[in-house]
N, C-alpha and C positions, 0 to 999 in steps of 0.2 A: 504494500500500500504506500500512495505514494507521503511525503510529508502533511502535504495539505489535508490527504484522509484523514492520517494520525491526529490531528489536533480536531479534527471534525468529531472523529470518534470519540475523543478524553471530552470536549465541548459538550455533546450528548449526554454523555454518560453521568456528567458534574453535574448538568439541568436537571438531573432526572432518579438518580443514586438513592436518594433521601427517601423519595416513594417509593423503589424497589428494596430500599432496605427494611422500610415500615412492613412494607406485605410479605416481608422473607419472616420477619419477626411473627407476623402475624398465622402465617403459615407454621411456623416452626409450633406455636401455639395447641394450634388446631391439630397438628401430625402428633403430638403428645399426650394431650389429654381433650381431643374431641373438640367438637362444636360448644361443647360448655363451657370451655376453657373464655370464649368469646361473651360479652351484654350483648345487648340491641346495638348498642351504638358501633362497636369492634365488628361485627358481625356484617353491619351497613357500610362502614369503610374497608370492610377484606373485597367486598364486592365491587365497590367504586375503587377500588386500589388493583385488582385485576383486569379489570377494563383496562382502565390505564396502561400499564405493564402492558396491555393486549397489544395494545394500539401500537408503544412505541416498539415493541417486538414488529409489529406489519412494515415500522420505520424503519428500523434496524435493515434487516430486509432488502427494502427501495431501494439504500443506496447504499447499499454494501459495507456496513462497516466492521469492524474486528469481528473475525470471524468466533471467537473466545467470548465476548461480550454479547453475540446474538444466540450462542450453544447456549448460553447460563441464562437466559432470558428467558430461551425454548424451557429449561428445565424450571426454570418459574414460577412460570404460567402455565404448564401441566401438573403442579404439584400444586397452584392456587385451585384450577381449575376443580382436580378433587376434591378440595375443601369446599368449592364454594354450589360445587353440583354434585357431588360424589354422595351417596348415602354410606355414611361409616358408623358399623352395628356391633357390638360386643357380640363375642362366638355365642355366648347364650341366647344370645338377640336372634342372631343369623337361624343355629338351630332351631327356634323357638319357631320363625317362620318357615322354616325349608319344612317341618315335621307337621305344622298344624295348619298351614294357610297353604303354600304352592304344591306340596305333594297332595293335597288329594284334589286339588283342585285341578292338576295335570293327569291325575288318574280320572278323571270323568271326560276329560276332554282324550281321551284313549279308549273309548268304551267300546268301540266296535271294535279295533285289535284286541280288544281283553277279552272280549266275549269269543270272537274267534280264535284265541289262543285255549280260552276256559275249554272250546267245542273241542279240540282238537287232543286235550291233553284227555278230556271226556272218553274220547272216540278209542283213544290208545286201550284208556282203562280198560273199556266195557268190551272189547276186542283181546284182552288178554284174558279179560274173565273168564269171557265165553268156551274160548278155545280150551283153556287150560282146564275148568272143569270137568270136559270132555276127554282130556285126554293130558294126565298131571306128566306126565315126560315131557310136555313144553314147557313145563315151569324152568327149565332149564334151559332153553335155548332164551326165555324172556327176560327172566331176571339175571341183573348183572353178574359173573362171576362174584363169589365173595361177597356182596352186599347182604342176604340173607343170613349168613352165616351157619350154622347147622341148621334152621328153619329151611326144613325141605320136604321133598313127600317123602323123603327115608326115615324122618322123626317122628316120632312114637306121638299121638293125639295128646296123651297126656306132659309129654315133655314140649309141646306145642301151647299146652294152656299154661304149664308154670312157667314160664320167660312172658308172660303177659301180667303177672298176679305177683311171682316168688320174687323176694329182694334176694335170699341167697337159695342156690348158690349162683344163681345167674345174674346178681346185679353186678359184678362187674363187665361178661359179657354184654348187658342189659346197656350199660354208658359206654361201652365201644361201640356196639352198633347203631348209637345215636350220633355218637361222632362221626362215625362213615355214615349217615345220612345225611347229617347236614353239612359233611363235608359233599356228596354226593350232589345233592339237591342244589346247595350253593354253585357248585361247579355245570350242572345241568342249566342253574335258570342265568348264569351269564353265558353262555359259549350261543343260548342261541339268538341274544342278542348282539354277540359280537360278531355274529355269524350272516343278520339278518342283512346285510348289502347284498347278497349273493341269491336277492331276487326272495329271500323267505322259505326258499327251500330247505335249507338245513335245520333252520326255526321249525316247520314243522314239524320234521321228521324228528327233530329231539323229543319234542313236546310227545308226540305220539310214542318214542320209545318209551320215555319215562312211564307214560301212561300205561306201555302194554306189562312192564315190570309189575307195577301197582296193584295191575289186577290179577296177574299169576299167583301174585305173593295173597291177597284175598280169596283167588279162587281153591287154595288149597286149606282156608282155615275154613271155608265154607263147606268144601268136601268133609271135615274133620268136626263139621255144627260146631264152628268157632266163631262164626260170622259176628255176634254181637260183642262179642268179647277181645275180638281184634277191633272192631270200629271204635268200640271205648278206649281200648287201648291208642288208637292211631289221632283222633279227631283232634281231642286238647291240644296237639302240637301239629295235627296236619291241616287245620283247618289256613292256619297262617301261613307254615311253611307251603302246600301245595298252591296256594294264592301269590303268593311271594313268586314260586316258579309262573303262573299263568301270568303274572306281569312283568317278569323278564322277556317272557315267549312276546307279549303283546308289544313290547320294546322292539323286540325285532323284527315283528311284522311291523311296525309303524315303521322303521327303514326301510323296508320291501316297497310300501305302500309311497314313500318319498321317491324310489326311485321310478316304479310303473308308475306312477299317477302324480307328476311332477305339479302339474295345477299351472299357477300364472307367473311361480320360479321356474328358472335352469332346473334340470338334475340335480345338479352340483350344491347349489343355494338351498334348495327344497330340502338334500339330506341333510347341510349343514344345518339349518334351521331345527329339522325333526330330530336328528341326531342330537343336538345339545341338551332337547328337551327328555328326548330318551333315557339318555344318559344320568341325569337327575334323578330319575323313577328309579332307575337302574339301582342309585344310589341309596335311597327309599327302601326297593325289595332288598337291600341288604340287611337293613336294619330290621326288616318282617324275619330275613333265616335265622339271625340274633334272638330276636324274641322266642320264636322256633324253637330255638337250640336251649332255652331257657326249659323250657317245658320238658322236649326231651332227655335233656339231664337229669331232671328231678321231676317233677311233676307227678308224671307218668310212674315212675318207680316210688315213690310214696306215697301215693291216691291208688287204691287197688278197689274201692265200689264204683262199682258200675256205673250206679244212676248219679255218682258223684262224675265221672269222669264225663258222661255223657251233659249233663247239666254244664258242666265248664267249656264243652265245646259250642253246644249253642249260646252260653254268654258271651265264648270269645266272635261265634261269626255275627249275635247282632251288634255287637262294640263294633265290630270293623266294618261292617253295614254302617254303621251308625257314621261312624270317622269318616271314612271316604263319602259318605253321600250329603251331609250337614257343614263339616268344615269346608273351608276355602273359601267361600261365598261372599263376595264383597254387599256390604249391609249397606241397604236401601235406605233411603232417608225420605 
């Protein structure tokens, strides 16, 4: 730059210093201890003091001056900028809304993926039922290697009813095989939404394997007149956890549906958009296989009456009825 810039620049900068130092103070404020750190009056001049900055950053600019003195401007005025437009929420704040306002209020706005995900994983269930009550040598080709553990049709009916009732000697098998479920189930309800760009295909087909597992594993407590006794056993923690997968599956179909059914976005735009919002829920059914995992640890192995275990399933699905269909609502005035 030539001489003349040089003094042009330090000229500027001396006119001007006083106000970018007030709004650096004022920032430094606000980056510390919030928006309350600010009155009304601080709060009205952070805003009129950004402007400012604004403008003579647009000047800076024009006519080219230190390039040092327009970098520190930039960083400024995007770090006013947050203060002065930016909503800054303490983690419990954040939480507070991501859990009781945007997630359910993005779960109803998914309600056709959900429901076709809910058909789908249905479809698997009621498909491995069928088959394998007819004929228990497919319970092995459906259910996963190793997820049932000894629960198989080579198990004696009655050692089939004590790992539903008995804490020992089966409770510590009893919290392994809930760990491989909700390590299983977690692993099932994200792969088919990381999966679902790839047109939804694979989304389904999980969704449907899961389901066809589900029902071999029912169809053989049913052959064994276990039926009521594995549902009480299963619901308290599957009511969540199976929901939890069917809104992973609906994640992934909502990509599928971004990319066939772009609307008035690109491809590109469309999954970017659905993708972001996916991915939130996504984050959501994580904390459903938590709650899950809750139940199946303990719950389940300490509650051994029936119409006790049954009664907790139907409170947890009208609570979650309740949660997703009531929250998130912005209130009418």
């Amino acid at each position: 730059m030539s001489e003349g810039g040089e003094l042009k620049s330090v000229q500027f900068r001396r006119e001007r210093e006083l106000v970018w130092r007030e709004l650096e103070e004022l920032v430094l404020r606000v980056e510390k201890r919030g928006l309350r750190a600010l009155d009304a009056t601080d709060a009205r001049r952070l805003a009129m003091l950004y402007r400012g900055t604004l403008s003579a950053l647009s000047v800076a600019r024009a006519i080219s001056l230190d390039r040092n003195l327009v970098a520190w401007l930039e960083g400024l005025c995007a770090r006013a900028y947050l203060c002065v437009y930016g909503t800054k929420h303490h983690l419990g704040s954040a939480l507070y809304g991501f859990l009781l306002s945007w997630f359910p209020a993005a779960m109803r706005r998914l309600r056709w993926p959900l429901l076709l995900s809910a058909v789908v994983l249905l479809a698997g269930g009621l498909t491995g039922f069928l088959l394998t009550v007819g004929n228990l040598d497919l319970f092995y080709s459906f259910m996963p290697g190793g997820m049932a553990g000894d629960r198989t049709p080579a198990a004696t009916t009655e050692f089939l009813r004590s790992g539903l009732y008995d804490h020992e000697p089966l409770s510590d098998r009893l919290t392994a095989f809930a760990s491989f479920l909700f390590s299983h189930n977690a692993r099932i309800g994200i792969m088919p939404f990381a999966l679902g760009f790839v047109l939804g295909l694979p989304t389904v087909f999980l969704l449907f394997y899961n389901g066809l597992g589900l029902g071999a594993f029912a169809a053989l407590y049913h052959v064994r007149g276990l039926s009521i006794d594995l549902w009480g056993w299963l619901l308290p923690h599957g009511v969540t956890e199976l929901f939890a997968v069917v809104v992973c599956g609906a994640c992934g179909l909502a990509l599928a549906q971004a990319i066939l059914f772009p609307g008035r976005h690109g491809r590109l735009e469309n999954l970017k958009l659905r993708g972001r919002e996916a991915a939130g829920v996504v984050v959501g059914a994580v904390v459903l296989f938590f709650i899950a995992a809750i139940f199946e640890g303990f719950f389940r192995q300490m509650v051994t009456d029936v119409e006790a275990r049954y009664l907790t399933a139907f409170g947890v699905a009208v609570f979650w009825l309740g949660f997703f269909t009531l929250l998130g609502r912005e209130k009418r005035t």
